[in-house]
N, C-alpha and C positions, 0 to 999 in steps of 0.2 A: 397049389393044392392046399399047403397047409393057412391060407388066406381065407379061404373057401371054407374049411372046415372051423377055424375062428368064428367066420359070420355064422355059421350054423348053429355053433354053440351059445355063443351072444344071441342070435335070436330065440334060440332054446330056454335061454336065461330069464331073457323078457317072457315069454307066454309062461313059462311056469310061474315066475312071480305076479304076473296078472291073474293066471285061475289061482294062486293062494290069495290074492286079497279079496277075489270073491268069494270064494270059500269061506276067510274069516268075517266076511261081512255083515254088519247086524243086519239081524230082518227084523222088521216091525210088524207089530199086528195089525192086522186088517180093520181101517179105519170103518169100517161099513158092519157093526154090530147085526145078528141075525133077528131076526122081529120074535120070536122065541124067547127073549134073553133079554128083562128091564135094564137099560143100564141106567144107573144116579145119577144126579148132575146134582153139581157142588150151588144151586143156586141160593145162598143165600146173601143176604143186604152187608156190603166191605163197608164201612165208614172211614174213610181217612183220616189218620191221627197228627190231627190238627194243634195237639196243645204241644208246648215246648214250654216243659219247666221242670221242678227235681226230680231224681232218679227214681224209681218205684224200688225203691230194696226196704222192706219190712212193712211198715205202716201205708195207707191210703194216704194218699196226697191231694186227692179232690175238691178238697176242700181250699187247695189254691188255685185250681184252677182257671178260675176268671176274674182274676185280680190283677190289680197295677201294677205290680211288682212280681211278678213270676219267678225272677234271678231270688228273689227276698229268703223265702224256704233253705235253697241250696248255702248261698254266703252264711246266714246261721248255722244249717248244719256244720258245713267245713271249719268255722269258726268256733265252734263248742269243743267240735270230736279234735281241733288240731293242737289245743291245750289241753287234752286229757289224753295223757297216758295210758290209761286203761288198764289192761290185766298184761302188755307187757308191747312192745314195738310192731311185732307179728298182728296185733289185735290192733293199734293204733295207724298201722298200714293199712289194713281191711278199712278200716272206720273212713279215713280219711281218700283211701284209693274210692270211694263210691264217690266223691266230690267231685272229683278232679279230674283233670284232660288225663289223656296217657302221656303225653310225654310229662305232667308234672308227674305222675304216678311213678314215674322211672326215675328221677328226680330223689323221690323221697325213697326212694328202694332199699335205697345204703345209709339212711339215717340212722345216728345211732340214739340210745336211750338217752342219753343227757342232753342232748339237743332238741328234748322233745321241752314245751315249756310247757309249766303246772300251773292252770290260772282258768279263773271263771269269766264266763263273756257277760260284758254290762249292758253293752247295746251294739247292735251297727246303726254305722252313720252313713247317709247315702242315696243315692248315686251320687256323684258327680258327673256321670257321663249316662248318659240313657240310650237306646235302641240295640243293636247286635251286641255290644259291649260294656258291662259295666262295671265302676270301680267306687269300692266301698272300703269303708275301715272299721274293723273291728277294735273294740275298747274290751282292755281286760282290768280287772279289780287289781292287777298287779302293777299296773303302770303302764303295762306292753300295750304297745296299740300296732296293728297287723294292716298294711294296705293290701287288698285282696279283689284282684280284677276277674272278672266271667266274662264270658263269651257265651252266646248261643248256635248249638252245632244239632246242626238236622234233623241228626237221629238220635241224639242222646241226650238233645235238650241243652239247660243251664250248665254250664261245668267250670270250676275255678281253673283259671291258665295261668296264676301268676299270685303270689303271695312273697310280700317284703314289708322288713321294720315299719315303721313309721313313726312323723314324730313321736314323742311321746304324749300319754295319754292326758295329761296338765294342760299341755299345748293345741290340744283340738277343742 
């Protein structure tokens, strides 16, 4: 008897919890609008964004758009902003996080202020290497010369993945 009364309860168990998840179950609107009622359609022309090259943060960039060097823009920028200090490390993270992958950006998170270096960019020199990847060096008026590899990623474009010494700037 108390076997019996088990499966009752367990079956009891189950149909309750099936009428609650129809209960909770979204309803959707009725796909079939009434002719009464214009509904809008989103048609207008998507153009697929076709360019891959520096970040849009502040100024138009269009103007590199269809050029040989697309990575060219970003290696300068990160190259200028990554020997100027600026107004203080917080400002020099901003400047230089717009360059960069995330994981360099995570990288530079705990830099402190004396390992930022003070120096004006003379030129980059570059590629060495052309297609999805490329590696350049930046020449500073202090001596520093920076090798600074890009990468091309999907959706965010050009971005530096990789910044180290290099010889010195005599020597290139």
């Amino acid at each position: 008897m108390s076997r019996l009364r088990g499966s009752w309860l367990l079956i009891g168990a189950v149909v309750a919890g099936l009428i609650g998840i129809v209960w909770l179950w979204p309803s959707t609107p009725s796909a079939d609008p009434s002719q009464d009622r214009v509904v809008p359609t989103g048609h207008r022309s998507v153009q697929p964004y076709l360019f891959v090259g520096p970040p849009k943060h502040g100024g138009s960039h269009d103007e590199h758009q269809w050029t040989d060097e697309p990575w060219r823009p970003v290696a300068v920028g990160f190259a200028r902003d990554f020997a100027d200090p600026g107004k203080g490390v917080r400002d020099w993270r901003q400047r230089v996080g717009r360059w960069v992958s995330d994981y360099l950006a995570e990288q530079y998170a705990h830099t402190a202020r004396y390992r930022i270096p003070v120096a004006d960019l003379v030129r980059v020199i570059g590629p060495k290497q052309a297609g999805q990847a490329v590696s350049v060096t930046a020449v500073y008026d202090t001596g520093l010369a920076l090798e600074v590899q890009l990468e091309v990623f999907p959706i965010t474009g050009w971005k530096v993945v990789q910044a180290m010494p290099a010889e010195p700037a005599e020597n290139i």
